[in-house]
C-alpha positions, 0 to 999 in steps of 0.5 A: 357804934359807927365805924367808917372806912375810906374806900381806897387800895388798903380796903381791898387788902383787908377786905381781898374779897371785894371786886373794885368798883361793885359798890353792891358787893362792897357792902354785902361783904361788910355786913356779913363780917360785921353782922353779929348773930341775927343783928345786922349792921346798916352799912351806906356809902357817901363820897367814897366812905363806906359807913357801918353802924351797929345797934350796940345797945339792942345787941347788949340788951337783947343777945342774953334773952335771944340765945335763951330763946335758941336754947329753949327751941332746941330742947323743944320748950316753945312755950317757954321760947314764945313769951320771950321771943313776942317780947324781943319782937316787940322791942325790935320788930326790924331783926328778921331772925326774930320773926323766922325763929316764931315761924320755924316755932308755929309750923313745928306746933302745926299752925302752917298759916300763922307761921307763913304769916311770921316768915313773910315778915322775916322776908320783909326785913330781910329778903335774903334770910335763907332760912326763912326762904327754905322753909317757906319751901318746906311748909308749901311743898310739904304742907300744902303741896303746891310744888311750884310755889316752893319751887319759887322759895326753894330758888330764892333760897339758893340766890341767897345762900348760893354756896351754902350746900347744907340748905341745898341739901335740905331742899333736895330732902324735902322734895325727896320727901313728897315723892319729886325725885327729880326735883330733888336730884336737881339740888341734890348734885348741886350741893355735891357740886359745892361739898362732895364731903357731905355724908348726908347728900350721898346718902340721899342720893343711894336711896334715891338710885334704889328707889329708881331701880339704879343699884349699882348707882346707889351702891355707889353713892351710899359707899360714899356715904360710908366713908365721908361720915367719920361718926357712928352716928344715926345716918352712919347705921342707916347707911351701912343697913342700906348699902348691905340691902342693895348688894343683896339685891344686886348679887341676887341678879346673873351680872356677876356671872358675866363679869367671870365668864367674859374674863375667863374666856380672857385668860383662857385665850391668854394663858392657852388653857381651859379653866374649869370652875368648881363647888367644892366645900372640903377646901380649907379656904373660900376658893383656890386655884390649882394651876395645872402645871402643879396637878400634871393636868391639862385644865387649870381648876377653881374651886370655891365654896358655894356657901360663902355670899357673892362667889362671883367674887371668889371666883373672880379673884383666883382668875386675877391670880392667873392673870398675874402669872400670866403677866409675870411669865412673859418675861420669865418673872413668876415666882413659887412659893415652895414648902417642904418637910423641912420648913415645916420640921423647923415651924413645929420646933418652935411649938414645943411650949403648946405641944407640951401644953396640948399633952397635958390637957390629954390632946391625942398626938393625932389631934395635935399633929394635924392642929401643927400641920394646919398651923403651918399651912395657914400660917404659910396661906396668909405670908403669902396670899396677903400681899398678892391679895391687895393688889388682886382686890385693889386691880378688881375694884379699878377695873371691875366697879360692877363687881364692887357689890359682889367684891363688898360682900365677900370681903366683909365676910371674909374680914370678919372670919379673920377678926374671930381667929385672932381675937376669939377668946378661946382661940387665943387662949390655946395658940401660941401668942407669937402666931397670934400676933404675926396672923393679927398683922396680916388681918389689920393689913387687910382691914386697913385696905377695906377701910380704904375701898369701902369706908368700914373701919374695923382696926379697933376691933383686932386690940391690936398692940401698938407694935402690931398696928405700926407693923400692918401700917408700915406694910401697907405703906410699903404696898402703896408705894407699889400700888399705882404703877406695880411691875410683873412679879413685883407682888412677891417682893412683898411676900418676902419683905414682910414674911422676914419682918416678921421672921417667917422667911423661914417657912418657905422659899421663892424660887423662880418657876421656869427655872425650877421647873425646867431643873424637875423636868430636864432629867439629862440635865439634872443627872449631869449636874450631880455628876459635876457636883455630887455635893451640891456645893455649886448650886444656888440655894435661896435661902443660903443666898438670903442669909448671906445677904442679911449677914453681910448687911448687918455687917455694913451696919457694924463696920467689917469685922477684920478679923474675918477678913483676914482669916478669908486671906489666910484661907485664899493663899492656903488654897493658893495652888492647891487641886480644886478636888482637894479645895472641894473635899475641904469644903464639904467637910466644913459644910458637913460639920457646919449643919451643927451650926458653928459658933464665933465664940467657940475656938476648938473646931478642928478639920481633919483634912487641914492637919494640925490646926484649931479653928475659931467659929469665924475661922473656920468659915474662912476657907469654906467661904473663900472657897465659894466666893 
């Protein structure tokens, strides 16, 4: 079969590769779309035609027996693979593929010198078969150790596949093999250079770094390994079993001790405060910080677990914590996570059915009390803490990269504890399904963003819902918005945008701190406040605020409700004139009765500071909110 192309303007346009006017270039590129497995076409250029001419005939007659030949070379049947093979060579001696395939065949039997003998004549026919280069670099490195010699190969090989970064990867492995490391290194960052993608190459890398003494070096490049392998195959295990054993090793040294000392001595300059750090294995969580301002106390305390791995870590973490009040601070922005017995009356309400549960099993009202109690306050651990801690974790790995080993660790932990209590059989079974599921979101939130960081990807393993994982999935997108040019104080946005998404808000308020606590301590003004407004009717109440806000918004979905609007002007001329003192007593009697709760479709409320009139539950809210308005 021949085919002739002039070689003109439309050439090029099919052919967009080609450099005009390099004849060489020309017909490489010809040959290599026209070349058929190992069939390769002859390609000539006469008075501006470019001819090619493909062996139709060989490549009819031989491709059935030649991929029967490939097929027996990989499940190992050579001598099945040779009869067939001799007698493709001696059909057609000039395909250098045939006599590369004999030579892979012999130095896999271990005849090394009958199977460079095969590869000389690939070489012969074809100068630039790659394969047949790398091996003759493999056989003279590591059969005859003649580095210099495979070097020459090795070399070769790269002019011909220059962006082939699989055969560079391979050379670097068998240079790797016989100990040359840093001939090794050399085709190793080549093939990075060419496909930083490749999970084989950074692997090899991290084990390269290890044996170097290089640990954070091989941390680093095995992570990589991690993330750019998307299979669980063999080199996936055998980098997660290498990426474990060099963390080890390097928490076993004192860098992570530095690494908090320096930033301690940082926060303490800072935030004006000595911080005192301590083992303590009766605290619920890993570690905790105690702001002093909470304890009346002059040092600021950090209390850890010294049984968890890598503490350096834990330690480092709860510093961020004061880092990112110190921050929010300077511009008056920090807010508290406040929780009382009111929160938690309400929380514990909404357990009756497992309360009920627990007494029939014969639970003492002692045992599940404090089961309630921990409920709350772990629940209230998590609504908190999950968002504040990716950004906390994110700024550790950013700016901290010598504390990755120590942050990878402790995490993976940490993970892990938070898998168990959301999917423990037994722990399942006896919690409610509806916490289950809100601590099962927080938990995939913070899988998701180690999946990000260091490539372990456990969400399959939290049988999470299809609603659970779009919720962890949407709250993650929203902390990525967030994440690159974050704001003081901003974190806690997050807390209350997810806490009311999963309809915990009511768990806790945020407040901001200088004002609470300037409204605790200033006991002059406080005293005057009640004076004024004995009632309370005046103050701001966060959640009150909260409330009014997410009605008015479901409001403006829907369409303003007139009716309400014009029981509000019935209320403002019923008040028009009238003594503030008696608008206040109307007020307050309408909050007093609305702590029962007041329902719109109910129309019998009667106020006996208004004479003589019913009320819709609509209605009656008319006068209280027109008041306050």
């Amino acid at each position: 079969m021949q085919i002739i192309h002039k070689i003109d303007d439309f050439l090029f346009t099919i052919f967009p590769s080609v450099k005009k006017g390099d004849e060489q270039s020309l017909k490489d590129v010809i040959q290599e779309y026209y070349t058929y497995g190992p069939y390769k076409p002859k390609v000539s250029i006469e008075d501006n035609w470019i001819k090619i001419e493909i062996d139709t005939p060989t490549i009819i007659s031989q491709d059935s027996d030649y991929k029967k030949v490939i097929a027996l070379c990989e499940k190992g049947k050579y001598s099945e693979a040779k009869p067939i093979l001799k007698n493709l060579i001696s059909k057609n001696p000039t395909i250098s593929e045939y006599h590369r395939i004999m030579g892979q065949i012999l130095s896999d039997e271990g005849d090394q010198e009958e199977a460079i003998n095969c590869l000389i004549d690939a070489l012969r026919w074809d100068s630039k078969n790659g394969w047949a280069l790398l091996m003759m670099g493999n056989i003279f490195a590591k059969f005859k150790d003649d580095v210099p010699t495979a070097m020459k190969y090795y070399d070769q090989a790269l002019v011909a596949n220059p962006n082939d970064n699989i055969t560079i990867n391979n050379i670097g492995a068998n240079l790797m093999q016989q100990g040359k490391l840093e001939e090794a290194k050399k085709y190793f960052w080549q093939a990075i250079r060419i496909n930083d993608k490749y999970p084989n190459t950074h692997f090899a890398l991290g084990m390269i770094a290890e044996m170097e003494a290089d640990l954070q070096s091989a941390f680093y490049s095995t992570i990589q390994a991690i993330k750019m392998n998307k299979n669980k195959d063999v080199l996936y295990q055998n980098s997660v079993r290498q990426v474990f054993e060099v963390a080890k090793k390097i928490i076993a040294t004192d860098a992570g001790k530095k690494i908090y000392r320096e930033y301690r001595h940082k926060l303490e300059f800072e935030g004006d405060r000595r911080i005192d750090i301590v083992q303590d294995e009766e605290i619920p969580t890993a570690a905790k910080f105690e702001f002093a301002e909470n304890y009346d106390r002059e040092v600021h305390i950090i209390r850890y677990k010294p049984s968890y791995p890598a503490v350096e870590h834990l330690i480092m973490h709860e510093l961020v914590h004061l880092d990112f009040v110190i921050q929010a601070r300077k511009d008056d922005l920090n807010q508290l996570f406040i929780s009382n017995q009111s929160h938690k009356t309400q929380f514990i309400t909404g357990l009756e059915p497992t309360i009920k549960k627990f007494n029939k099993m014969g639970i003492s009202e002692k045992s599940i009390a404090d089961y309630c109690s921990n409920l709350f306050e772990g629940m209230n651990r998590q609504i908190f803490n999950t968002p504040i801690d990716l950004f906390i974790e994110q700024f550790l790995f950013t700016e901290f990269a010598d504390l990755r080993p120590y942050q990878f660790l402790s995490l993976y932990t940490m993970l892990q504890e938070g898998l168990k209590a959301v999917t423990d059989k037994k722990i399942v079974e006896l919690s409610p399904k509806d916490i289950i599921s809100k601590s099962k979101v927080y938990n995939l939130v913070n899988a998701l963003q180690f999946k990000d960081l260091f490539g372990f990807d456990f969400i399959k393993e939290f049988n999470a819902t299809p609603s659970e994982v779009k919720h962890a999935n949407d709250f993650y997108e929203e902390y990525l918005q967030y994440r690159d040019d974050k704001e003081p104080a901003e974190e806690y946005e997050l807390v209350l945008h997810w806490a009311e998404d999963l309809k915990l808000d009511k768990n806790f308020e945020l407040v901001n701190e200088k004002e609470f606590r300037t409204k605790r301590t200033n006991i002059d003004e406080l005293l005057s406040s009640i004076e004024k407004d004995p009632y309370d009717l005046e103050s701001i109440d966060p959640y009150k605020e909260r409330e009014m806000e997410k009605f008015q918004k479901s409001q403006q979905s829907l369409g303003t409700n007139m009716a309400v609007v014009m029981f509000m002007v019935d209320a403002l001329q019923f008040f028009d004139g009238m003594p503030k003192e008696e608008i206040k007593k109307i007020a307050f009697e309408i909050a007093m009765q609305g702590t029962q709760g007041y329902r719109p479709d109910k129309d019998d409320y009667r106020i006996s500071s208004i004479k003589g009139k019913t009320f819709t539950g609509y209605h009656v809210l008319a006068p209280y909110k027109s008041y306050t308005v």
